[in-house]
C-alpha positions as CSV (number, residue, x, y, z in Angstrom):
1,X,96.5,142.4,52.5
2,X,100.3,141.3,52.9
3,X,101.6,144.4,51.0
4,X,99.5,146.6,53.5
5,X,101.0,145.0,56.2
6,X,104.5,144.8,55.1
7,X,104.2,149.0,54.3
8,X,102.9,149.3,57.7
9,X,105.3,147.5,59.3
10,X,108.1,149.3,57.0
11,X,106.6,152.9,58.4
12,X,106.4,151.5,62.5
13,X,110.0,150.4,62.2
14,X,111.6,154.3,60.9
15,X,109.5,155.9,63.7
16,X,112.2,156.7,66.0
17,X,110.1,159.7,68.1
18,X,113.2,159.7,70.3
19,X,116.5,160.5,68.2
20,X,119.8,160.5,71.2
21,X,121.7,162.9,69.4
22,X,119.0,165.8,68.7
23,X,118.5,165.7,72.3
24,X,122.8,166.3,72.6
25,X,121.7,169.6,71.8
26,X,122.1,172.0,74.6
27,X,119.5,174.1,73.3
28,X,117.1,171.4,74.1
29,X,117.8,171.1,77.5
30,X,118.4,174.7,78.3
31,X,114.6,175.5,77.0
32,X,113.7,172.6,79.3
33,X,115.3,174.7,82.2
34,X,113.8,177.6,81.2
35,X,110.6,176.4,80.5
36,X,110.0,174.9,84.1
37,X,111.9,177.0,86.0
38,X,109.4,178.2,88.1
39,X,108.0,174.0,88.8
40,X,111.9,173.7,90.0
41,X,112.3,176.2,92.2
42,X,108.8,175.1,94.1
43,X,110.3,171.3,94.2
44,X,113.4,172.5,95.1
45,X,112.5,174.7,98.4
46,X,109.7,172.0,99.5
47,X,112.2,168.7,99.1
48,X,114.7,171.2,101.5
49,X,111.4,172.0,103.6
50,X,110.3,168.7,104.1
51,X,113.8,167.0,105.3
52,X,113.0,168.8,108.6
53,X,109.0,169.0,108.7
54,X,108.0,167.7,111.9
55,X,111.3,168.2,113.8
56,X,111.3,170.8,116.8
57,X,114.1,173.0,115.5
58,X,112.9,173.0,111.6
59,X,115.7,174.5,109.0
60,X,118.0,175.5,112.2
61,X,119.3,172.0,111.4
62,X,121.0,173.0,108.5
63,X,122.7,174.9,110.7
64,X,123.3,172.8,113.4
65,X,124.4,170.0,111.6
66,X,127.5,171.6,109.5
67,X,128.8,173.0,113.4
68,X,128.8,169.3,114.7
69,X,130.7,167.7,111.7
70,X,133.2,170.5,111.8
71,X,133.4,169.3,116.0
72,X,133.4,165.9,115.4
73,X,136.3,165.8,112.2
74,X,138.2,168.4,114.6
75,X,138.5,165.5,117.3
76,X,138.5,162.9,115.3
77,X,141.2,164.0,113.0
78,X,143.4,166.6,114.3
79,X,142.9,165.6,118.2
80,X,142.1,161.6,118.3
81,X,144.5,160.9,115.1
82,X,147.4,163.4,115.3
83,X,147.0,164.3,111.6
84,X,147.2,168.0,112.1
85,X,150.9,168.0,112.0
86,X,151.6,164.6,110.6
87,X,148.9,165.2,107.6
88,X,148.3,168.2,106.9
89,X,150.9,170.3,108.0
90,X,148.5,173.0,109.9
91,X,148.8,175.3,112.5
92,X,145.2,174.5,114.5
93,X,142.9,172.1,114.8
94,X,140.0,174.2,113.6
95,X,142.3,174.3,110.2
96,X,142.3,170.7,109.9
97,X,138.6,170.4,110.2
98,X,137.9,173.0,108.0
99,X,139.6,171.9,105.1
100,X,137.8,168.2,105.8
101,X,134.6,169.4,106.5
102,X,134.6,171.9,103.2
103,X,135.7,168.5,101.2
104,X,132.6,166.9,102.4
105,X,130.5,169.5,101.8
106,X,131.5,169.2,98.0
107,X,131.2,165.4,98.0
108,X,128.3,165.6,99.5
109,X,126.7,167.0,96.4
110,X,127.5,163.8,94.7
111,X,126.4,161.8,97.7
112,X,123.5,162.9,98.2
113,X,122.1,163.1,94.8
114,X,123.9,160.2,92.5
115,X,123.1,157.8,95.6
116,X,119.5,158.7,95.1
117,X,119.8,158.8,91.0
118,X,119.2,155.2,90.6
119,X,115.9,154.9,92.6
120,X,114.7,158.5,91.9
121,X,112.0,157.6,89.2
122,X,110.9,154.4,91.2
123,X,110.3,156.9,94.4
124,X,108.6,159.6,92.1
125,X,106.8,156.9,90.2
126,X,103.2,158.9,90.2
127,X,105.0,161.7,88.6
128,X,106.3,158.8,86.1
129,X,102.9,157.5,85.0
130,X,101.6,161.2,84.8
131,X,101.6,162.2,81.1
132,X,101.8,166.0,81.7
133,X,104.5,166.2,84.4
134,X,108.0,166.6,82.8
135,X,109.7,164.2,84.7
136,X,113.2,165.0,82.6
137,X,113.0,167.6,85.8
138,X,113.2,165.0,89.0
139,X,117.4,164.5,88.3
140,X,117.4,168.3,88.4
141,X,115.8,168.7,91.3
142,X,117.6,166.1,93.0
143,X,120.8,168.3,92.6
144,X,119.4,171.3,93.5
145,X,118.3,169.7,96.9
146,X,121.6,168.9,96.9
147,X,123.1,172.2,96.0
148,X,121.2,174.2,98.8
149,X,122.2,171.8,101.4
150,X,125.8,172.5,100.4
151,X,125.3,176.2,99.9
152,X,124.4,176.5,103.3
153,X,127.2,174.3,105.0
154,X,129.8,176.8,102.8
155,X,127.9,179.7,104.1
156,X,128.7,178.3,107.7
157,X,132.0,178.0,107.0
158,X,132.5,181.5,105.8
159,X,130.6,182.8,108.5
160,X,132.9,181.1,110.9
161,X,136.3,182.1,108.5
162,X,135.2,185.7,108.8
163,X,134.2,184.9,113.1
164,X,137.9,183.9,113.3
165,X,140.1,185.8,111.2
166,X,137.9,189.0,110.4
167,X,137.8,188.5,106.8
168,X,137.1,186.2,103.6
169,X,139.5,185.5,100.5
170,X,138.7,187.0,97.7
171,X,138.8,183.9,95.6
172,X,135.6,183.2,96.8
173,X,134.2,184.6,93.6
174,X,135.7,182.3,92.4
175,X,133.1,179.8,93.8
176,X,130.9,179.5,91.3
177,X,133.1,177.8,88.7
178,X,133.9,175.1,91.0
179,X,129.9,174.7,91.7
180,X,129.0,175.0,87.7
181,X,131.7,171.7,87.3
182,X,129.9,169.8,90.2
183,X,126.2,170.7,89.0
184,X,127.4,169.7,85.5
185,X,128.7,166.0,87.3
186,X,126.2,165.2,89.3
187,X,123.3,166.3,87.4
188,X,124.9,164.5,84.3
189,X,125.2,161.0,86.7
190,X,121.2,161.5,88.0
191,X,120.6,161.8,84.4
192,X,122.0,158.2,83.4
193,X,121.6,156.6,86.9
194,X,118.2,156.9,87.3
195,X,117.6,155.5,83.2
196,X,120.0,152.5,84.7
197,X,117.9,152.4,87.5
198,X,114.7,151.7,86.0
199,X,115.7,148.8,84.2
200,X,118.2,147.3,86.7
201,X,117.8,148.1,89.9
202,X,121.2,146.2,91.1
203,X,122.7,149.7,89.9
204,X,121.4,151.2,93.3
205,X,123.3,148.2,95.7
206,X,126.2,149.0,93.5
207,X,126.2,152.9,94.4
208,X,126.0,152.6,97.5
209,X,129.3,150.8,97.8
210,X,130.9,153.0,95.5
211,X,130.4,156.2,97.1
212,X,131.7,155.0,100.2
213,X,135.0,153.7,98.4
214,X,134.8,156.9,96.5
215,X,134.8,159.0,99.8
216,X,138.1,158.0,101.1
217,X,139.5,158.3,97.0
218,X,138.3,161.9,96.5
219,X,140.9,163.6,98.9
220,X,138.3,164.4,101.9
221,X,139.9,163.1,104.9
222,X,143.8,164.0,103.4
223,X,145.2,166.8,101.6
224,X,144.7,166.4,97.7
225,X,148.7,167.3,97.5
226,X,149.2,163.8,99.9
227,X,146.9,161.7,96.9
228,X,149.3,163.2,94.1
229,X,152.3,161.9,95.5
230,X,151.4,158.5,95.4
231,X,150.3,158.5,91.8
232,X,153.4,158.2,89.5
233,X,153.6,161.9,87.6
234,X,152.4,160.4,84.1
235,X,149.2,159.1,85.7
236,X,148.3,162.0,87.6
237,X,145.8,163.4,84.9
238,X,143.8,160.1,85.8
239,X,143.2,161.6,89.2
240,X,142.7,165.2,87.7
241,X,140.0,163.8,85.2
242,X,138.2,161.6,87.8
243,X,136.3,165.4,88.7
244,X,135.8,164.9,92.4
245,X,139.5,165.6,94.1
246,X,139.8,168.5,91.7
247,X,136.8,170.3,92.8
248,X,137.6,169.4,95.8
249,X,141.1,170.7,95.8
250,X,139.6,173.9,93.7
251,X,137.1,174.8,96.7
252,X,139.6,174.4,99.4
253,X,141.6,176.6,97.6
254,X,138.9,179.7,96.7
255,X,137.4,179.2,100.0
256,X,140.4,178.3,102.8
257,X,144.1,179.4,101.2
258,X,142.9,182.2,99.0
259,X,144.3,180.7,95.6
260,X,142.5,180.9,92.0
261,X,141.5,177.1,91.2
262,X,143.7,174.9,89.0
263,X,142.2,176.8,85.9
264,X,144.0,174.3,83.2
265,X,142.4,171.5,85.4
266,X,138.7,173.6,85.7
267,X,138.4,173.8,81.6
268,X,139.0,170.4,81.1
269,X,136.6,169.2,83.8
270,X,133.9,172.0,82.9
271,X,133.7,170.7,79.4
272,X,134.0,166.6,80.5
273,X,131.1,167.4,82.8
274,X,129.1,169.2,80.6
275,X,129.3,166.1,77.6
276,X,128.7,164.1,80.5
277,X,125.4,166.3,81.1
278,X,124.3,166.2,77.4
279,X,125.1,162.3,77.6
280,X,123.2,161.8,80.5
281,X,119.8,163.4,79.4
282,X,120.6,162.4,75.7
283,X,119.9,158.7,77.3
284,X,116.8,160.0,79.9
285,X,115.2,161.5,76.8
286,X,115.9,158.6,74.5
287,X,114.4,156.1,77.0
288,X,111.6,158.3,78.7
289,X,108.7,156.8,76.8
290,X,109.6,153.4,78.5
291,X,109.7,154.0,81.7
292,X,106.0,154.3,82.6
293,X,105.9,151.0,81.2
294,X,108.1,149.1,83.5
295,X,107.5,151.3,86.4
């Protein structure tokens, strides 16, 4: 009877149904993509739906909303505190809150859906305790949300670039590379935040505080140029690899001054965000199996 036992108990203890680095394979989570595509989309357009259900002017909000900031960060900034000259060196107000408002637009991404990441499966937790829903989706459609809110704000903004000057750069074909880097970071952080989350949820109080530090870190409110002269020249890579003032930087640049991005900088921050993706679900995957359990 002991030897039975003891074989058993040799057998439970290789069972490893979960193995972190075969789920480091891209392949894995690129059939997961594929394979649900169609559940992501309907998630996607009915988490965007329902953030205005009920209200009298439905999606026209996310229309609405993007005019106001760019009127309030115009006053605030470039009438209120002077900085269109002193700051950043700009011919008109509407300049200055462009460039702050497209800033925001970015970091908003990462606002809005890492801020969630550590309470996402304790919000979704009857998709959690159903067997058959693959909840290795929720941090993916967290970004998307995300994404389409941001989408739209840059869609105002070109709409009023084109309104006032009669034209677009051409660099905004460019866009997409800076949006591949941000899906890759903030999809990556959901990933990891929301397996932190389940088993310590101190991780969302902590988040919280750290994007707003973040926010006035990540070049929004000031030109990226102004953070790179305070940092001495052999530390600037710091800043570079910290991903949020560069994309930053590189969507001011495809969308308002009609530059290419940094593309030395967008390499090395397309393939840190993309380990950081594999990382991310290589821990969700590896932990999944647990989480109905303390949920």
């Amino acid at each position: 009877m002991s030897n039975i036992t003891s074989q058993e108990v040799n057998v439970i203890s290789k069972a490893s149904p979960f193995q972190f680095r075969h789920f480091l394979n891209p392949l894995h989570l690129l059939r997961i993509l594929i394979r649900y595509r169609e559940l992501l989309g309907r998630f996607i357009w009915w988490e965007v739906k329902n953030r205005y259900r009920g209200a009298a002017l439905g999606m026209l909000w996310t229309i609405i909303v993007p005019l106001l900031r760019i009127a309030v960060y115009v006053l605030v900034f470039a009438v209120l505190l002077g900085g269109k000259k002193t700051t950043w060196h700009l011919d008109s107000n509407y300049e200055v809150g462009a460039m702050i408002f497209c800033g925001f637009v970015m970091f908003n991404v990462f606002a809005d859906a890492a801020g969630k990441g550590p309470m996402l499966l304790w919000e979704n937790q009857t998709y959690v305790k159903n067997v058959v829903f693959p909840i290795e989706i929720i941090p993916v459609i967290a970004t998307g949300v995300a994404v389409v809110h941001s989408l739209i704000g840059v869609a105002v903004l070109v709409f009023l670039e084109l309104f006032r000057g009669g034209h677009v750069h051409w660099t905004l074909v460019y866009l997409p590379l800076v949006y591949i880097q941000l899906v890759f970071f903030v999809a990556g952080l959901c990933y990891l935040l929301s397996t932190l989350g389940v088993f310590n949820r101190d991780i969302n109080n902590l988040m919280q505080s750290l994007i707003q530090i973040l926010f006035f870190l990540s070049a929004i409110v000031f030109p990226f140029k102004r953070l790179m002269t305070l940092i001495p020249k052999e530390w600037e890579w710091v800043i570079r690899v910290s991903i949020l003032p560069s994309i930053v930087d590189d969507a001011r640049r495809v969308i308002l001054e009609g530059q290419p991005p940094d593309w030395f900088w967008l390499n090395v921050n397309l393939l840190l965000t993309f380990i950081l993706l594999l990382v991310g679900y290589a821990c969700f995957m590896s932990y999944k199996r647990d989480f109905a359990d303390v949920i």
